[in-house]
Backbone as CSV, one residue per row, in Angstrom:
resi,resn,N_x,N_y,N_z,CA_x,CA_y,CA_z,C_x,C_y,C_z
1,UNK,-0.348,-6.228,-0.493,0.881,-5.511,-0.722,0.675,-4.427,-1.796
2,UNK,-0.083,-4.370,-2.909,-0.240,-3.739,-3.916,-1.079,-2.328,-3.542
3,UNK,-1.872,-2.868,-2.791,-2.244,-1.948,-2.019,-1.828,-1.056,-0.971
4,UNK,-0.560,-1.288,-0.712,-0.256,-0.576,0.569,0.845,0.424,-0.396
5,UNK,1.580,-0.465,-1.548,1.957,0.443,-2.446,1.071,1.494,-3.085
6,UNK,0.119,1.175,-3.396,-1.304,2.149,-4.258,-1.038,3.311,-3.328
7,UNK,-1.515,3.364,-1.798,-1.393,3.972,-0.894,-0.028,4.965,-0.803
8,UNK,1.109,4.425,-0.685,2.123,5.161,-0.766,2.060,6.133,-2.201
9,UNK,1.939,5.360,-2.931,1.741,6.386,-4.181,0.826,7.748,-4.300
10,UNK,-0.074,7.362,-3.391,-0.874,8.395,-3.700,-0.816,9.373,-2.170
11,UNK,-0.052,9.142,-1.296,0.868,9.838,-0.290,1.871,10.447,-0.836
12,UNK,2.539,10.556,-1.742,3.583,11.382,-2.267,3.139,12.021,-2.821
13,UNK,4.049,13.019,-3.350,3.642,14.351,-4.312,3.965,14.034,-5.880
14,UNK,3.075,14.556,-6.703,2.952,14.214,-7.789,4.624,14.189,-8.441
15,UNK,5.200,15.073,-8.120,7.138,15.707,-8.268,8.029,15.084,-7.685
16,UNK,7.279,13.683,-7.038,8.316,13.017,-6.544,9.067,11.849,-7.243
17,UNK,10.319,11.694,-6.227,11.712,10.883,-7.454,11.200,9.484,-7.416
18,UNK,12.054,8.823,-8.400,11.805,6.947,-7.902,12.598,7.008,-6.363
19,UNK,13.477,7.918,-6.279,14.043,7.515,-5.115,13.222,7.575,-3.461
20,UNK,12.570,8.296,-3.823,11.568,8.720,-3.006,10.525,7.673,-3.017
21,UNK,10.187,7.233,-3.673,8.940,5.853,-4.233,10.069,4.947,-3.486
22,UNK,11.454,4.894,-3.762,12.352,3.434,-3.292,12.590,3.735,-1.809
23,UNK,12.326,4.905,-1.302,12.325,4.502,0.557,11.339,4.074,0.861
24,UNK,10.202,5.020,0.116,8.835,4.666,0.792,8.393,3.161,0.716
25,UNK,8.922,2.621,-0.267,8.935,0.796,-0.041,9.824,0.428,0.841
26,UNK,10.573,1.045,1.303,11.709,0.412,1.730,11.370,0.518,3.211
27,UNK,10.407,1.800,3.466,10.023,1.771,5.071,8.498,0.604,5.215
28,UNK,8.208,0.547,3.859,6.895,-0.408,4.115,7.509,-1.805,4.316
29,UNK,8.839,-2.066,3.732,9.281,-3.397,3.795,9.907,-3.783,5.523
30,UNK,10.225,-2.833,6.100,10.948,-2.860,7.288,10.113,-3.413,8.373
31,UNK,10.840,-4.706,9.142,10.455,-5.533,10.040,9.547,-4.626,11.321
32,UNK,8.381,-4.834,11.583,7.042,-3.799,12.296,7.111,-4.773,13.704
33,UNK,7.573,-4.146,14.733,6.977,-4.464,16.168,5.646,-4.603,16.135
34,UNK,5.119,-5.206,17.593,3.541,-5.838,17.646,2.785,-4.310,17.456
35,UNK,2.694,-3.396,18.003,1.943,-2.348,17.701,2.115,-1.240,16.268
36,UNK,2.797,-2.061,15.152,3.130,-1.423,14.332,4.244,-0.657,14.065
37,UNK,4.557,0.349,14.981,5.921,0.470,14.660,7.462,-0.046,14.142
38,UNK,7.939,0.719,13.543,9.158,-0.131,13.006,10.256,-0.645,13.912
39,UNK,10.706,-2.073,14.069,11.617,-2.468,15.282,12.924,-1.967,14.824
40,UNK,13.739,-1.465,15.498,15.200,-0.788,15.404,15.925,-1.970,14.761
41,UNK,17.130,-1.223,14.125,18.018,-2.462,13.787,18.576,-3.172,14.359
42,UNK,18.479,-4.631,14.487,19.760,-5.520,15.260,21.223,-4.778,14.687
43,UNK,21.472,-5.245,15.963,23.293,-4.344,15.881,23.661,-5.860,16.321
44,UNK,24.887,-6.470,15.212,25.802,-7.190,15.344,27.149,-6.818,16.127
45,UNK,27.506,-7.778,17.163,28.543,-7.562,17.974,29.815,-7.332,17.275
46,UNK,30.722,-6.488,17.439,31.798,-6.125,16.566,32.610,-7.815,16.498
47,UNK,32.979,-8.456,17.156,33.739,-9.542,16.739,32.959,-10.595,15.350
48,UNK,31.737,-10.521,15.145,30.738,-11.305,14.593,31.060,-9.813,12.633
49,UNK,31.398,-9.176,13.395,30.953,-7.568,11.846,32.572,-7.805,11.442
50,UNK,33.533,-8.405,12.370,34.969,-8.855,11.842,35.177,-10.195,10.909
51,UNK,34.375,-10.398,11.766,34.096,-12.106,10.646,34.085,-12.338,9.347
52,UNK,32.693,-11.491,9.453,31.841,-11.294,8.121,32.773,-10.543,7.345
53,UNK,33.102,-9.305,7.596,34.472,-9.156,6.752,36.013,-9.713,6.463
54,UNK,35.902,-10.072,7.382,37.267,-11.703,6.942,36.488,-12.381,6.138
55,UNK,35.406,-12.822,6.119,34.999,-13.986,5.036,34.698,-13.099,4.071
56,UNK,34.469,-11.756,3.728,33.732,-11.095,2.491,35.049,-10.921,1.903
57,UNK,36.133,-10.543,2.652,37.498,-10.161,2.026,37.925,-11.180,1.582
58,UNK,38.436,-12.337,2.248,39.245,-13.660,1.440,38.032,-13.890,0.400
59,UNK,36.697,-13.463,-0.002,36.172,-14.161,-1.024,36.352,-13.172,-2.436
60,UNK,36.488,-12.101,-1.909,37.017,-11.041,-2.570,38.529,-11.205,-3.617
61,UNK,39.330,-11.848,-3.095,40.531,-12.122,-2.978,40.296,-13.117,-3.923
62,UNK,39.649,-14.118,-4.062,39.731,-15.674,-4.160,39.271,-15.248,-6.339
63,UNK,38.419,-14.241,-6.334,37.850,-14.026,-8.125,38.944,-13.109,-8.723
């Protein structure tokens, strides 16, 4: 892992942001199909993305 960071680091430009350092981890962290590429995001079914916000809201509610 330290290494694949080393790598990214020294793929960027010397002028670059942390924010720029925080995607480039952030695309190294992202779940890789069998040939490497990055697998797309699961998309949650809208009744399941209602849920989760009914339960994030009443917990919201509850502090």
């Amino acid at each position: 892992m330290k290494a694949e960071v080393r790598a990214l680091l020294d793929r960027l430009p010397d002028d670059c942001s942390y924010a720029d350092v925080q995607r480039g981890i952030a695309v190294l962290m992202w779940p890789k199909q069998g040939d490497g590429s990055l697998k797309p995001p699961e998309r949650l079914p809208p009744e399941e993305v209602r849920r989760r916000l009914r339960e994030w809201l009443k917990s919201e509610n509850e502090k």
